[in-house]
N, C-alpha and C positions, 0 to 999 in steps of 0.2 A: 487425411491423417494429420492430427496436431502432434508435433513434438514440444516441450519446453525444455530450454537449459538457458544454463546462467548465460549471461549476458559479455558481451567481448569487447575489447577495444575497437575493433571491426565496423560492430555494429552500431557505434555511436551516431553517426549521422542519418542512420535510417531509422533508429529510436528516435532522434530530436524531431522526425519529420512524422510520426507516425503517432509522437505526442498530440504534435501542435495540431496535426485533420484534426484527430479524433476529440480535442478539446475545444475545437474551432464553434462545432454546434451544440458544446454543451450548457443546461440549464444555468448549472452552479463553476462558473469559471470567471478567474483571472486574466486568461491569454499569456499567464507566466508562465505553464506544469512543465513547458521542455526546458525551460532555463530553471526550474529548480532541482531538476536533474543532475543539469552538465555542471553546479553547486554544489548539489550536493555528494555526487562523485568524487569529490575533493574533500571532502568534508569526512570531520573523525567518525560521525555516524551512521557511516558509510558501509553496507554490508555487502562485499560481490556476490557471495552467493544465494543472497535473496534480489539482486538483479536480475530478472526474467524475462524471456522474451519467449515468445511462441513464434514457431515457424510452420505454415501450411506450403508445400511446394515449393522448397527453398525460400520462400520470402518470409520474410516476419511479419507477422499481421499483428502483432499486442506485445505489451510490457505494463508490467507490475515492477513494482519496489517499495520495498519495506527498508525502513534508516532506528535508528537505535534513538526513544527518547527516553527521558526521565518520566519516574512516576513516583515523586519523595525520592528517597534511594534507592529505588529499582529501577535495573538498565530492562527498557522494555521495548518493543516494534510500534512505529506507524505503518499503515502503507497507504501508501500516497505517491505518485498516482498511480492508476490503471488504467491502461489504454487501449482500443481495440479499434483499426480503422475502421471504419462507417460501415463499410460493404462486408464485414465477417464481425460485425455483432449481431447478436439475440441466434448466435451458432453455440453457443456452450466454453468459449474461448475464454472468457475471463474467468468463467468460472474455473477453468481447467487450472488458470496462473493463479488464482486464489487458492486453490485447495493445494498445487505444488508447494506453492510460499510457504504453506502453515508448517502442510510435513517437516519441510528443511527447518523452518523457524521451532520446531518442537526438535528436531535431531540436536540443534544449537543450542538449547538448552532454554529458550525463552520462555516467558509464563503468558505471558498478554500479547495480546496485538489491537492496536485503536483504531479505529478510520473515522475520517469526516467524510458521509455521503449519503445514499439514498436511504432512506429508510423502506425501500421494495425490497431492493437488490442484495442488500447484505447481510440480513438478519437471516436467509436462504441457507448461509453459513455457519450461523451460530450468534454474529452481532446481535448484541440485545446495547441497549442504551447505557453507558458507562459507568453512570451514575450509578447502578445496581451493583457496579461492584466499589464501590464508593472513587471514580476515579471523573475526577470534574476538565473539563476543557477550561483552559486560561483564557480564553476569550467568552462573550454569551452567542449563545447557539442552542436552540432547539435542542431537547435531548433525547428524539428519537433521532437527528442524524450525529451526532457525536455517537461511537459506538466502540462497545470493546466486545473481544473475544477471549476467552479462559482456554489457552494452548494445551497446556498440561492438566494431567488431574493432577493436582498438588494439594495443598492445605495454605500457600503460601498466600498471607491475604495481602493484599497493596490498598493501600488507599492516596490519593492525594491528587492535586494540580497535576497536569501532563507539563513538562517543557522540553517544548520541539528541540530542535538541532537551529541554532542561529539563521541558516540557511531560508526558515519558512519565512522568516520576518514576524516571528508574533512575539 
């Protein structure tokens, strides 16, 4: 049985370790994602209660986090990153902290959510490529992995450049 909840001061160092496995073997990596965590925890873009972690058997096997970017003037979500150690992926786990994040990130009132990443894995949820909804990445990148999600049914259109939180470096 998977539980998730928000994430605790607690858990900080078994997150930073649980980052760094699980990005160790990944295709598309820096070898930054756990230090732009413990970054952006500090950081005003900082949401505790889309900090997530999932726990199997008392231990935390995954963390998701979504941070507050710009899109023009709308305050809107990244999530970045999501992590699952090795040995309890392709079990349904990320997906679990992806579909928790959105609920809370829709209770919070947000319209969007963007991610940079697979174009298999996340369109599963609703990512379509961002550009459709006129919202362009400030770097060049492929625009089936640049990807946004429409949280609410609104009317509320957005258009424009994404700008991270200081923290990404872009």
């Amino acid at each position: 049985m998977i539980k998730i909840r928000q994430e605790n001061k607690n858990d900080y160092k078994e997150v930073y370790n649980i980052i760094k496995t699980a990005f160790k073997t990944a295709k598309e990596s820096d070898g930054n994602e756990q230090d732009l965590v413990v970054d952006l925890r500090k950081s005003e873009s900082f949401i505790p209660e889309l900090s997530l972690v999932a726990v199997k058997n008392e231990r935390i096997v995954g963390y998701i986090l979504f941070t507050k970017i710009k899109i023009g003037e709308n305050e809107e979500l990244a999530l970045a990153p999501l992590g699952i150690l090795p040995e309890y992926q392709r079990q349904g786990i990320g997906s679990k902290l992806v579909e928790h994040g959105h609920e809370i990130a829709k209770k919070l009132g947000y319209h969007y959510s963007i991610v940079l990443g697979s174009e298999k894995y996340y369109p599963r949820f609703g990512y379509i490529p961002a550009i459709q909804y006129g919202i362009k990445a400030p770097f060049e990148v492929p625009s089936e992995n640049f990807m946004a999600i429409k949280l609410n049914d609104t009317n509320k259109e957005i258009k424009g450049t994404v700008k991270y939180a200081k923290e990404f470096g872009i």
